[in-house]
C-alpha positions as CSV (number, residue, x, y, z in Angstrom):
1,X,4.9,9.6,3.7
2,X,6.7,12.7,3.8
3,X,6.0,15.0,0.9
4,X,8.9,18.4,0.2
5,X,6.6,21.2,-1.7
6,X,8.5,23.9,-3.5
7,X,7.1,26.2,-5.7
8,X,4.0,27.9,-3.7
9,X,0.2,27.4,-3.7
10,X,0.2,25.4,-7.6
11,X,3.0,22.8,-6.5
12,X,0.8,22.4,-3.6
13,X,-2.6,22.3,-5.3
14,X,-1.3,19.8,-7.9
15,X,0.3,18.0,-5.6
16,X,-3.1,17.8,-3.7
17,X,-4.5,16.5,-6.8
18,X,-2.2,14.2,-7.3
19,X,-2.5,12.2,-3.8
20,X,-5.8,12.3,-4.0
21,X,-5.9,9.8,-7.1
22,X,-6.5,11.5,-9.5
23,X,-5.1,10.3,-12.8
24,X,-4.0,13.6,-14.1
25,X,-3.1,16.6,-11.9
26,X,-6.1,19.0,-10.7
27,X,-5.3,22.7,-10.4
28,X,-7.1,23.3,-7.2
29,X,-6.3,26.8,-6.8
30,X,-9.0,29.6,-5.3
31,X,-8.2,32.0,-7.2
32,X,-8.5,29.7,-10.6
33,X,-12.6,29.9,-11.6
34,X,-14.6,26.8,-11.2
35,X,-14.6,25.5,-14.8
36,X,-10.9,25.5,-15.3
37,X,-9.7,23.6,-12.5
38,X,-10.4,20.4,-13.7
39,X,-8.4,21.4,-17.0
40,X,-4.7,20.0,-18.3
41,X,-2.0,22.7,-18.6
42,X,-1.0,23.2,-22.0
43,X,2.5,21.6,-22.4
44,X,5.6,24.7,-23.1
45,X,6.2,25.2,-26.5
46,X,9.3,23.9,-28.5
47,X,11.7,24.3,-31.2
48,X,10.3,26.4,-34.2
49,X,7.2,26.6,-32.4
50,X,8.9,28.4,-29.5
51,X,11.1,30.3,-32.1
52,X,8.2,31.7,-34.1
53,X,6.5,33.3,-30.4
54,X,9.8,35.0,-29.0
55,X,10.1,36.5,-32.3
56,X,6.7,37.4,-32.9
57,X,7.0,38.7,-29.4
58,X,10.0,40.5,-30.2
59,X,8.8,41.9,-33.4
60,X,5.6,43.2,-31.8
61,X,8.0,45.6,-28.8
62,X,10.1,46.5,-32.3
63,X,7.2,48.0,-34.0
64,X,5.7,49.3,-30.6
65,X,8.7,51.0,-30.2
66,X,9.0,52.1,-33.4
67,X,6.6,55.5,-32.7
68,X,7.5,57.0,-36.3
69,X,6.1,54.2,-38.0
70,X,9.5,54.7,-40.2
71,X,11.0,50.8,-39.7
72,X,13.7,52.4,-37.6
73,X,14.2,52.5,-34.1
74,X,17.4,54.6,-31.8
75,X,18.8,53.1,-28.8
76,X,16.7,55.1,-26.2
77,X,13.6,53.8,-28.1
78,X,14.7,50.0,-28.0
79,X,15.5,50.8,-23.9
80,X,12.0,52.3,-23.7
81,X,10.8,49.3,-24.8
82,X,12.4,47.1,-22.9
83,X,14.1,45.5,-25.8
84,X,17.3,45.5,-23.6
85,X,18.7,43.2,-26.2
86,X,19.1,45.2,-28.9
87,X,19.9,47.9,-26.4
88,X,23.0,45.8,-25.2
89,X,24.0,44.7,-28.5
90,X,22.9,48.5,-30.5
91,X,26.6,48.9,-32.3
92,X,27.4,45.9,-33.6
93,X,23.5,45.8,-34.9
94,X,23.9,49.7,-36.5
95,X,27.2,48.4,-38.1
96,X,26.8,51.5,-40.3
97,X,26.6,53.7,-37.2
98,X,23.2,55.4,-38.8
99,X,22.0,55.8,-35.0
100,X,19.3,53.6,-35.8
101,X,18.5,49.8,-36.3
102,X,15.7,48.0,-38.6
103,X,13.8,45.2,-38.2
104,X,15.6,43.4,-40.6
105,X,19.0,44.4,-38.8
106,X,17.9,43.2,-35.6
107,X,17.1,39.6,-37.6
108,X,20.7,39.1,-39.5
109,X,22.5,40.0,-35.9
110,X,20.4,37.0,-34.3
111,X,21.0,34.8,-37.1
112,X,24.9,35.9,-37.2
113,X,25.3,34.8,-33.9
114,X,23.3,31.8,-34.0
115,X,25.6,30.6,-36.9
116,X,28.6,31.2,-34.5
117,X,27.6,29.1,-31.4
């Protein structure tokens, strides 16, 4: 049997797992400690679920980055952050050209172009 692994050391060590019988894959990597190798990967989030983290995530850099604790955040802040999103897409967020952006600004641009798609 010839077997193709991609993917590095985990495609390899659950691979391993797998040909050795056992019914659900083993991570059987050294660097993983004892008592979780034998343990299932949680499966990837999806839909809302998904939603609710990136923008939990997102929200979380926003405030970060927000050092004045005013709301508000400029361009070089959302950069610093590495919110290159709303770095990209700063203008036609700050449609009032105020030379900052809100939270709440940042949320209706998402939205607006999720309505458009």
């Amino acid at each position: 049997m010839k077997r193709v692994v991609r993917g590095g050391l985990i495609a390899a060590a659950l691979l391993a797992g797998v040909a050795a019988g056992a019914a659900t894959p083993v991570l059987r990597d050294p660097a993983l400690p004892e008592a979780l190798r034998h343990t299932r990967p949680a499966p990837p989030s999806e839909g809302v679920v998904l939603q609710a983290q990136v923008e939990a995530k997102l929200r979380g850099r926003f405030e970060a980055a927000d050092a004045s604790g005013q709301g508000h955040i400029s361009r070089a802040q959302a950069e610093a952050a590495g919110l290159g999103f709303v770095a990209r897409h700063f203008n036609a967020i700050d449609s009032g050209g105020h030379g900052s952006v809100s939270w709440a600004q940042v949320q209706a641009y998402i939205a607006q172009r999720a309505a458009a798609r």
